[in-house]
N, C-alpha and C positions, 0 to 999 in steps of 0.2 A: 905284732902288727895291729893289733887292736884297740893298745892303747896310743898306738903312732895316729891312729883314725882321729881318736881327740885332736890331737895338733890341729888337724884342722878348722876344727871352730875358733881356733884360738885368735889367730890373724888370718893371716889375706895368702895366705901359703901354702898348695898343697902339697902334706906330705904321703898322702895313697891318694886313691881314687878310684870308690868302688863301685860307682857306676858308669858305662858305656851306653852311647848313645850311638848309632853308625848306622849312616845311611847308607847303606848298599848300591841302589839306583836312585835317581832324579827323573826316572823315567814311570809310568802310571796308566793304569789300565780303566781307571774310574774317570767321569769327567767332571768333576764334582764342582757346582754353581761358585765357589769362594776360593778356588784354586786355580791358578793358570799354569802348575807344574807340567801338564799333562799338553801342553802345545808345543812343548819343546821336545827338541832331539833328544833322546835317552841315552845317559854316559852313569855307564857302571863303576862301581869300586874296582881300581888295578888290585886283582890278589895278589902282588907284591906287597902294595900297600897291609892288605887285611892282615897278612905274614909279619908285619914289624910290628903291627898294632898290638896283634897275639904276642911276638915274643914280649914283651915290654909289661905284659900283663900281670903276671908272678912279681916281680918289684914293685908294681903300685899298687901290690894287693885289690884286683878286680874281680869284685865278687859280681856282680849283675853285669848282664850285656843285652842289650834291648836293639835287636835289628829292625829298622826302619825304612824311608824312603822318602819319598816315591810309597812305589809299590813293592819292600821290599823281596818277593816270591816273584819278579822279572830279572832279579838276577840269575843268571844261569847256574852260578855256582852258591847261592844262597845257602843251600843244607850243607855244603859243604866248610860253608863258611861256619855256620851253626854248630858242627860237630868240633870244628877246631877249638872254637870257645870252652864247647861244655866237656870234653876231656880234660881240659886241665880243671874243672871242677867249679866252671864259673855258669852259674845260673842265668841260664839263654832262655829271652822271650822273642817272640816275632810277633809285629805288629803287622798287620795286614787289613787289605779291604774285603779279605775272605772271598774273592773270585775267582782263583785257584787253589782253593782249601778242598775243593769235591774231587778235580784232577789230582793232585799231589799231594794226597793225604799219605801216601805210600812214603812217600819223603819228611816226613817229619817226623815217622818214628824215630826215636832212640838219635836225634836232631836237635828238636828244642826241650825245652822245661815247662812253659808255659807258652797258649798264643794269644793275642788281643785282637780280637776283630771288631772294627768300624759298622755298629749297626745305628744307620742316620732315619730308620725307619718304621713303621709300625704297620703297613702295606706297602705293597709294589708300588701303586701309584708317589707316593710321596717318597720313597726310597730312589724312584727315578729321579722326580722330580729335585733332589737333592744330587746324588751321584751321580746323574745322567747318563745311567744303563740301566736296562733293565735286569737286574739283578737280584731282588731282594729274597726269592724260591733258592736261587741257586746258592745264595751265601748259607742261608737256614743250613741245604741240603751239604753245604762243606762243613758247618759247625757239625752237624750230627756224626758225617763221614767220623770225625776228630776225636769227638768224645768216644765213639766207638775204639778208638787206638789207646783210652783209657788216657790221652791227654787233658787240661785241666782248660777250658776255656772262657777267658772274661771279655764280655762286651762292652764296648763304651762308646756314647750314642755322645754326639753333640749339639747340642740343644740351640735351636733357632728357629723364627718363624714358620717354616715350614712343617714342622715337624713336632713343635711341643707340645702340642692336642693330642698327639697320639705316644705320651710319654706309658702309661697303662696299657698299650698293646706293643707296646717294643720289649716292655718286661715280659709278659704273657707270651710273646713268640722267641724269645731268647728264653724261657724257660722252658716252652714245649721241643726245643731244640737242643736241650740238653744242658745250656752252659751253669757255669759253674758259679757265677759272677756277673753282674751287670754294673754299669758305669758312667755318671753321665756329667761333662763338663760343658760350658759356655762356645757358644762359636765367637772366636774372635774378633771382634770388630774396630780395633783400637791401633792394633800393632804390626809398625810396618815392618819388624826384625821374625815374626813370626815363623816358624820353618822355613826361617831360608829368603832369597827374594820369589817374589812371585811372578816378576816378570822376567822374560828374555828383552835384554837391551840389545841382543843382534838385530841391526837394523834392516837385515834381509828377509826376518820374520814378522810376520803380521799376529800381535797379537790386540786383541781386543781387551779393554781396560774392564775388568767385574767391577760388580759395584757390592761390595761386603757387606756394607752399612744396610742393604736388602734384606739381611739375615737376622736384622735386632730387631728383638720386642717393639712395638707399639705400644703405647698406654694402655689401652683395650687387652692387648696380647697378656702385658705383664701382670693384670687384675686377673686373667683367667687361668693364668699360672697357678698365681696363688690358690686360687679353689683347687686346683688340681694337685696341687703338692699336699693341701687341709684334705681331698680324697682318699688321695695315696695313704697317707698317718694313718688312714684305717681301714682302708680294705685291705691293704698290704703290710700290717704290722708285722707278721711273724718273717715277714722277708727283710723289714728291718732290724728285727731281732736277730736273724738269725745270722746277717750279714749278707746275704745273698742280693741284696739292693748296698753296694757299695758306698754311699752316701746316707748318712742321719739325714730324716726329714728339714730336720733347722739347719745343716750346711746345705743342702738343696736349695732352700730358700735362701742363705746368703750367696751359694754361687750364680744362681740362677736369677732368682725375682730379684735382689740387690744391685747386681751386678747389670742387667739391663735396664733397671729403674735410672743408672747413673748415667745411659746412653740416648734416655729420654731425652728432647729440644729443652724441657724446662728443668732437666737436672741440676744446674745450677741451684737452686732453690731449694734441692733434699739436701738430706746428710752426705756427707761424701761417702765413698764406697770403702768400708776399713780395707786399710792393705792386707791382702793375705799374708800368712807366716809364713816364709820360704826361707831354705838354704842350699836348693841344688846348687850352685855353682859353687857349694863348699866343700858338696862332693861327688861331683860328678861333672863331665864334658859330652858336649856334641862335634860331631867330628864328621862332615859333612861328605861327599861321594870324592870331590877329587882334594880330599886331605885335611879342609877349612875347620878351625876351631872355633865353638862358641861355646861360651859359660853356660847356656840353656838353649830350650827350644826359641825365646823370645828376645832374649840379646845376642849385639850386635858379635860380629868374627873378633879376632883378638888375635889371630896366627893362621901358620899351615905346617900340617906335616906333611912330608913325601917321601915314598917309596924309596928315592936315590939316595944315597948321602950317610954314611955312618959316621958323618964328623958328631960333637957331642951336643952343635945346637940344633939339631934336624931326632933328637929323642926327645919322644911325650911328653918324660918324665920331667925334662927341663921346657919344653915349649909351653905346659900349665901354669909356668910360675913366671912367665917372661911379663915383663914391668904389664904391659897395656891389661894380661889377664888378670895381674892384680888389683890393678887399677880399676877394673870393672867390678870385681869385689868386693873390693872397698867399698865404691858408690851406691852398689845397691846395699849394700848392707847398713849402710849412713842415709839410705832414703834418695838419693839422688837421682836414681835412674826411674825416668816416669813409667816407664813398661812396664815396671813392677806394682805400679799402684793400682790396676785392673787385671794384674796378672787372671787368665783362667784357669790355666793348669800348675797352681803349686805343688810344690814338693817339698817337705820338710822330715829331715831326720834329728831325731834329738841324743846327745853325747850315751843316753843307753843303750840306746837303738844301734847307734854307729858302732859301741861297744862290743856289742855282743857278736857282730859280723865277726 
């Protein structure tokens, strides 16, 4: 199986696929200013569906499963979902907003592998002000519940106006809370394939249009960045040495200062943004609440699977490699696809990496 993981660098054809990506719910308990998930009615994963996903798993060799959403921790049968994964010996993360991590910490014993929780904060005030609840005590108070279960916890902050002054007390209070890891990418500002749509096209719901573009640096903002990341290199070295700040100071400064430099009005006129080095979608899929495929969190669907149907083109295994998924593939791996040229959240695995799975 591990040298079968190679093939897939090779072409535009998966033959494993060892990461899962499964959103649970579409439904969300945070109100968060760059999201309009959380307006609409809340529709769970059919556990029929989570049931084929799982058997199908052993033949694509799935080593990682990263449960999401929404909020994934609103589905009812979440841990149960969880346990299924990780007996067959596949390494389960749960991504969360951490606002039932202090209630249901009882449930994720001996459930997941690892949790990610969402910290947009470095006080209450500005943690609202971004997820619109007041929250920011109570998530602390789940991280710690967590770490006490001897679980392993990484936070990951998304970095936007709101919020980037207070990059040095988001570490400082994810570290007085225990975790094990901190993390911090761009808010999106670019892309309209990004988790998913953002709006409900039912036209019997009122939703009001966000305006994202709110969230990027100003030129002001992105100068005081820069001192603050020139801070960080040295008050906080041995947290970059030691790993415990998940990002090197100089990929900070590309994902961060770079990256909203190029969403400046006079960007035109800098460097262009280098593209990040990505290969998720050469191994790994997103597989949305009621079936939908995407190559990543950021490109567009490509298929569906569902629950009903045991004919042979309603399996995974063949719906990854059907013409459109390849075809998406290809283009971004040829530079075509523009979502990728500002991507914020890459992912790259390289053929020894993939290997040693």
């Amino acid at each position: 199986m591990n040298a079968k993981r190679l093939l897939n660098l090779v072409g535009d054809r998966l033959y494993t696929l060892p990461l899962i990506v499964l959103y649970l719910t579409d439904g969300c308990n945070s109100r968060c200013v760059t999201c309009d998930i959380w307006r609409n009615p809340r529709k769970n994963m059919d556990m029929s569906l989570v049931d084929k996903i799982a058997d199908e798993c052993a033949d694509l060799g799935v080593r990682w499963v990263l449960l999401s959403g929404g909020e994934a921790m609103q589905h009812p049968e979440w841990d149960t979902i969880a346990r299924r994964f990780r007996q067959q010996g596949i390494y389960t993360m749960l991504l969360t907003n951490g606002l039932l991590l202090r209630k249901d910490a009882h449930r994720l014993k001996d459930s997941v592998d690892e949790i990610i929780v969402s910290l947009d904060g470095g006080t209450a005030p500005t943690y609202e002000a971004i997820r619109g609840v007041d929250a920011f005590d109570l998530v602390l108070d789940g991280i710690r519940a967590v770490r006490e279960l001897g679980l392993p916890v990484v936070t990951r902050t998304t970095v936007q106006r709101q919020n980037y002054h207070e990059i040095p007390q988001i570490i400082d209070s994810a570290r007085e809370a225990g975790v094990n890891r901190v993390s911090f990418l761009a808010v999106d500002v670019d892309n309209p394939h990004a988790f998913g749509p953002r709006f409900e096209t039912d036209p019997d719901l009122v939703v009001m249009p966000i305006r994202v573009d709110s969230s990027a640096l100003r030129s002001d903002d992105v100068e005081a960045l820069v001192k603050i990341i020139d801070q960080l290199e040295q008050d906080y070295a041995s947290d970059f040495e030691s790993g415990f700040i998940g990002e090197s100071a100089t990929k900070l400064r590309r994902i961060l200062v770079d990256y909203f430099r190029t969403m400046l009005p006079d960007a035109i006129a800098l460097e262009p943004y280098p593209a990040p080095r990505c290969n998720a979608p050469h191994f790994s899929t997103v597989i949305e609440v009621d079936g939908t495929l995407r190559p990543c969190y950021f490109l567009p669907d490509y298929g569906k699977i569902t629950s009903n149907g045991g004919h042979q083109s309603n399996q995974l295994h063949d719906l990854i490699n059907v013409d459109s998924a390849q075809a998406l593939r290809r283009a971004y791996r040829r530079g075509q696809r523009k979502e990728c040229a500002r991507c914020v959240c890459p992912l790259y695995k390289g053929p020894r990496e993939l290997f040693k799975l």
